[in-house]
N, C-alpha and C positions, 0 to 999 in steps of 0.2 A: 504494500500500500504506500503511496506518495498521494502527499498533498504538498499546497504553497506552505501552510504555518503550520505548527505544534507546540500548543501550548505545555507544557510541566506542571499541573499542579492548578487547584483553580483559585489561587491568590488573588486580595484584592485588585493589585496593579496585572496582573495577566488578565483576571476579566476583564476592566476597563480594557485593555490592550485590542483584547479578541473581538469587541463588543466593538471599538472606532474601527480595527480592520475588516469586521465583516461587512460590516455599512459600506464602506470602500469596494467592496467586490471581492476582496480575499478569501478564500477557502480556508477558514479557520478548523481546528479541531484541539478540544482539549482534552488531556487524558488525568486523571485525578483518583487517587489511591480510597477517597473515601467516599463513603456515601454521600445522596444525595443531599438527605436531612441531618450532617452529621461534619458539613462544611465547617471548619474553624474551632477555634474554642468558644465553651459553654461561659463565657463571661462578654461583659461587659468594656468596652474600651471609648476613648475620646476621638475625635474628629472635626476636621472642620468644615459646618455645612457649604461653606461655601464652593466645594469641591464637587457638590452634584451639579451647579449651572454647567461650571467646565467639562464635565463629561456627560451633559444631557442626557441627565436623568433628574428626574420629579425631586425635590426637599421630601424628606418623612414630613410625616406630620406628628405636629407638639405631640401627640401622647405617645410616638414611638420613639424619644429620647427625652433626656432631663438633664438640665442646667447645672453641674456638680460644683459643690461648695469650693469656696477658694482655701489657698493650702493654706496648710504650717506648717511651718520649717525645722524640725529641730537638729539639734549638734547630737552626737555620739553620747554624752552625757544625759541629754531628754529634759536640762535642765534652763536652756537656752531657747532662745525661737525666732522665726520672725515669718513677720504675718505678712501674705499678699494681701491687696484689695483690688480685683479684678473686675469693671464693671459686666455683671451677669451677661447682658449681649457681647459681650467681648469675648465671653471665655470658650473653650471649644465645648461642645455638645456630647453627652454620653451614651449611646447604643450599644443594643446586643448585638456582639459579632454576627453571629447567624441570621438575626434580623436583616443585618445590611449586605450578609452573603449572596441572601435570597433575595433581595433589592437587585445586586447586580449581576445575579447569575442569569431572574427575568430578564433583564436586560439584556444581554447576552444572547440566547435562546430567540429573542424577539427577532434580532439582528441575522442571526442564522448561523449560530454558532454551533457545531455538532460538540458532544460531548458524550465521554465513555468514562461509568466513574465506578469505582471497586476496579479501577486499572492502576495497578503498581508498574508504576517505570524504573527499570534496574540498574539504565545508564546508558548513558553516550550510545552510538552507533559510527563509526567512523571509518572514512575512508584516506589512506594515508593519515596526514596529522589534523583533520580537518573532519567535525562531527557535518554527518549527514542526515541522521535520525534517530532515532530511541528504540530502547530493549523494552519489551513489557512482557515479560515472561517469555514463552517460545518466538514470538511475534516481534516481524523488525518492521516497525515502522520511521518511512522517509518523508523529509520533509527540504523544503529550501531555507528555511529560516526555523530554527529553534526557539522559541523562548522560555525562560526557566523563572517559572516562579512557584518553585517546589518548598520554596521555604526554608530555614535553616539548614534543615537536612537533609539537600536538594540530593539526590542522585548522581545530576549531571556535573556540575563546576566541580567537584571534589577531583572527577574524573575524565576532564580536559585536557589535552597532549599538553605538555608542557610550555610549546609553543606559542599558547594563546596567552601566558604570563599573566593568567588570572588568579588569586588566592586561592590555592587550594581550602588551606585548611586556616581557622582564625587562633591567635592566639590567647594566654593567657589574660584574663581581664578585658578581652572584647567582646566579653558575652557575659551574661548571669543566667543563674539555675534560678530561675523566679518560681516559686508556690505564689499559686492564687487559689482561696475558696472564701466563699460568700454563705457565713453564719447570719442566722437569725438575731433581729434586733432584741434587746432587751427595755430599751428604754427611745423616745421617740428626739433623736438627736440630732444634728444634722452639722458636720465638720469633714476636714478630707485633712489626717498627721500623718505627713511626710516623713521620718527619724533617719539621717547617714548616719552609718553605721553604726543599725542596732547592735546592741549587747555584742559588740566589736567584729562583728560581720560585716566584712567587705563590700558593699554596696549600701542602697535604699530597702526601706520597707516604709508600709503604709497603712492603715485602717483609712476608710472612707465608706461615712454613713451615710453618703448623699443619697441615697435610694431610699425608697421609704422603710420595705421592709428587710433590707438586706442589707449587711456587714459585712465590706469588702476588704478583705487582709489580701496584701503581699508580702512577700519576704523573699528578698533577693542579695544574691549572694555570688561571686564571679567563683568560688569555690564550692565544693560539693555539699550536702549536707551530708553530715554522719548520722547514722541512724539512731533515729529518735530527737536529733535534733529539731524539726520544726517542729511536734507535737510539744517540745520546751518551748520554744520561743511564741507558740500561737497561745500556751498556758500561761508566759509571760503577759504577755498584753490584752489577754480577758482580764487577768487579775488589774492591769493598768487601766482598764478601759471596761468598766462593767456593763459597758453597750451590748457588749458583742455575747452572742447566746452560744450552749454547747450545740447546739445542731447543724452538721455544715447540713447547708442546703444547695450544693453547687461546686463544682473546682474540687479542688483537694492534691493536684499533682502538681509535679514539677514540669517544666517545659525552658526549653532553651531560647533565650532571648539575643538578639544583638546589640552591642551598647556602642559600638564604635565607629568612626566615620565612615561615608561607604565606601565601597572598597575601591582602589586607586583606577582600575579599569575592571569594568563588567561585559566587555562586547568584543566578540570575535568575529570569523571567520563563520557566516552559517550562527550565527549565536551572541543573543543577549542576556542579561539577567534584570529582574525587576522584583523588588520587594527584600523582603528579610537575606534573602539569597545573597544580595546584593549589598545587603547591613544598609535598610534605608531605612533606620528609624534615629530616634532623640538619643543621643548619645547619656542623656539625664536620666530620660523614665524607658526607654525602648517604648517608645507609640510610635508607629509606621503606616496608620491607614491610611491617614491622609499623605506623607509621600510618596508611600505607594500608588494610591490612583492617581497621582501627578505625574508619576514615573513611566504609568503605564500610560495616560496619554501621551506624554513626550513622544515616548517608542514609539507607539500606530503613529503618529503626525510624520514624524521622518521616515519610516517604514513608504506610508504614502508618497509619501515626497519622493524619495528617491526612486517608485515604481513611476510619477508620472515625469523623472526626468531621464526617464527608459533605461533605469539598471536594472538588471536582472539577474545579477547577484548581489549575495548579502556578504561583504566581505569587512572586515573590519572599519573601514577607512568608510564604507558608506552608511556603516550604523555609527559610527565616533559622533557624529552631530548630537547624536540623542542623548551620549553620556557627558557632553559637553555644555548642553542645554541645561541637563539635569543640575550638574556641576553649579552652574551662575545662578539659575532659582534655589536651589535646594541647598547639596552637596558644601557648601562653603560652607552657610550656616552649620551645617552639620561636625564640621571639622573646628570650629571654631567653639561648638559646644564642648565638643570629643577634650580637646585641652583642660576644657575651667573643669571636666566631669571626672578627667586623670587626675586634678588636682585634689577633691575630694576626696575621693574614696582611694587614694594610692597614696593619701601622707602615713609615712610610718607613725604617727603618731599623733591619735584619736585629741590630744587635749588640745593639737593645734586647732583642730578645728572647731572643739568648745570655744577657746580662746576667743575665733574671727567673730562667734554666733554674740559671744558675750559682751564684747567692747565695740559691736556693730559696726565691725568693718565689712561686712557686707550684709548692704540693707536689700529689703523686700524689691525695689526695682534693680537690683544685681539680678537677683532669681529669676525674675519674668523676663530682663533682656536675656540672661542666658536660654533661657527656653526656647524664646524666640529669635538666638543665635545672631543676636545685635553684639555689636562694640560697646565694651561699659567706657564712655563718654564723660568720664569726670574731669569737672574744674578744678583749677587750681585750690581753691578754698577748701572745696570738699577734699581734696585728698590731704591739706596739709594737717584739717580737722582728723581726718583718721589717722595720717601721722599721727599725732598727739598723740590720739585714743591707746595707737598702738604700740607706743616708744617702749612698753615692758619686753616686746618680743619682735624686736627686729628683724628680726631672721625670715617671720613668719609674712612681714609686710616686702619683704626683699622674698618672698618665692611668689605671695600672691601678685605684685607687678611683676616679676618674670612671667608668672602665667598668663597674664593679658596680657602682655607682648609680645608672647608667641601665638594666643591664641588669635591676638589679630592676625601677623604674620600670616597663618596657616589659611584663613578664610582668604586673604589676597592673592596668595598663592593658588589657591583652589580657582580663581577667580581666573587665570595665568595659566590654566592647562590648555597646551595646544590646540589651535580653532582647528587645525587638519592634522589627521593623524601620519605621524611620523614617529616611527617605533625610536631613533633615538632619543628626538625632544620627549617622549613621552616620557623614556626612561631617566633623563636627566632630570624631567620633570619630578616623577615620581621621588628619586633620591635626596633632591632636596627636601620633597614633603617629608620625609622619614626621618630626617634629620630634628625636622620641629617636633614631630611627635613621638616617636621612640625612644623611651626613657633609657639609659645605658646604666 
């Protein structure tokens, strides 16, 4: 079997992807290891609506999302905080994954997307160094363009020839083991606590009771848990937080997240990547939905493009636009979080960062522009004012301006990847960025 596309996986940004290509005239097909009613995870994640106009599809409507409370911030200690004030229309919106699955899968379907799901893909298909289509059991199916949005623990990128110089494998601290389950309320409360590094685990965790009747715990962690560990720490913070009821009703696993910039190139030869695959999410909290279906239109817009300026193949150099694109809207922000988020949760020592929470060296609008992967913009006043605050520990105001100035660095840089692909600009490219971000 040959078709023009094959999707990997039925990912937010692959279906937006399949959904603009079919519309186009493409021969879409995507193959998807799970069922139909069983897309995604059983929780809850944010997004920003305004991401349905750009890929024409309909807004939910108010009773299929809700407005979640603005954070708090605490230090490693739990003793420290600092409050956002987000105005409610501003903030991004909460949905069930499956909810918005089934949003864009209709979609999809409408458009004339074929789909075959309880189909595991086992990997690449290849001829010479250059993938031509996918394994799914006995069955080789071919295609002219791949796209992979299998997610984490995609099949295909692990197992790309070498040649395509794309990340096989992610490192240490570019991902967390996140548990999520959603306990019954006990009490009718309504907050979203953020805590770095609980009880001195290496990442974020969170309670957030913005739903009415559910108590949403994560706990993330770039290390594994040891067994019996989170039934501690989930027994920690009922006892902290007497909101939260013994009955999960919801989640309970662990699953693999990605926390770190996206990756230096995702686009080969016959092959793109889009979503988790590709580490498009907040380098802060890992949200990806909303990059993702930006991702995946980017891709169809150049896919198209380059069909109606009659190439008819998909070779590196003619997909680079879309991960270039991606790069200037997205990707820079991302890299520029990736920094202030290494700085956090990679200081050897938890009290520095009591310290910053306590003498508010970084206030409430540090946290929202990092999120939203702005430049923290400070005057001269204000920082000589946190000088002050911070003259007991020097050290600590001498890492956190190192960290903005590399985290700007990183985003301009990002900003500076080759408009045309040229495997050495790429690769000079590339070695510089490693240099800002790879800690030695």
């Amino acid at each position: 079997m040959k078709t023009e596309i094959i999707i990997v996986g039925a990912g937010h940004g692959g279906l937006v992807a399949a959904t603009k290509l079919a519309r186009s005239g493409f021969q879409v097909v995507v193959f998807e290891k799970s069922e139909r009613n069983k897309l995604s995870w059983n929780w809850k994640d944010c997004l920003d609506l305004e991401v349905f106009e750009r890929i024409n599809l309909s807004r939910p409507k108010p009773f299929e999302y809700e407005t979640p409370a603005n954070f708090r911030f605490f230090s490693p200690n739990e003793k420290n905080y600092i409050d956002t004030d987000v105005p409610p229309e501003e903030r991004e919106k909460s949905m069930e994954r499956r909810l918005l699955m089934e949003k864009l899968l209709m979609h999809a379907l409408d458009a004339g997307v074929d789909f075959y799901f309880n189909r595991e893909v086992s990997g690449p298909l290849l001829e010479g160094n250059k993938i031509c289509g996918i394994k799914v059991g006995e069955e080789h199916h071919y295609a002219d363009l791949i796209i992979d949005s299998a997610g984490f623990n995609s099949p295909i990128r692990p197992n790309l020839p070498s040649e395509y110089e794309i990340t096989s494998n992610l490192a240490d601290g570019d991902y967390i083991y996140a548990y999520r389950g959603y306990f019954n309320k006990k009490q009718n409360k309504r907050f979203w606590d953020i805590i770095i590094g609980y009880k001195n685990k290496r990442g974020i965790s969170w309670l957030n009771t913005s739903s009415k009747d559910e108590a949403d715990i994560l706990i993330g962690s770039v290390h594994p848990f040891e067994e019996g560990e989170i039934e501690a720490l989930v027994h920690d913070l009922r006892i902290k937080y007497p909101v939260v009821g013994t009955e999960l009703l919801r989640g309970g696993q662990v699953e693999l997240i990605p926390i770190r910039r996206s990756l230096e190139k995702f686009v080969g030869d016959n092959y793109a990547a889009v979503g988790d695959v590709a580490c498009m999410t907040n380098p802060i909290n890992g949200s990806g939905i909303t990059r993702s279906m930006i991702a995946g239109d980017i891709l169809a817009h150049n896919v198209i493009k380059a069909r109606k300026n009659a190439h008819n193949t998909y070779t590196t150099s003619i997909l680079w636009p879309y991960q270039v694109e991606y790069f200037r809207e997205i990707g820079a922000k991302q890299g520029y979080i990736e920094v202030m988020k290494n700085f956090l949760i990679s200081i050897d020592d938890f009290s520095k960062i009591d310290f910053l929470f306590k003498n508010k060296l970084l206030a409430p609008n540090d946290i929202i522009t990092n999120l939203m992967g702005k430049e923290l913009n400070l005057g001269v006043g204000e920082m000589l004012w946190r000088g002050f605050r911070g003259m007991k520990r020097g050290d600590i105001l001498i890492e956190l301006a190192h960290t903005i100035n590399t985290a700007d660095k990183v985003k301009k840089h990002y900003l500076n990847i080759p408009h045309y692909y040229d495997r050495h600009k790429f690769l000079k490219w590339k070695k510089q960025l490693e240099r800002y971000v790879v800690k030695n």
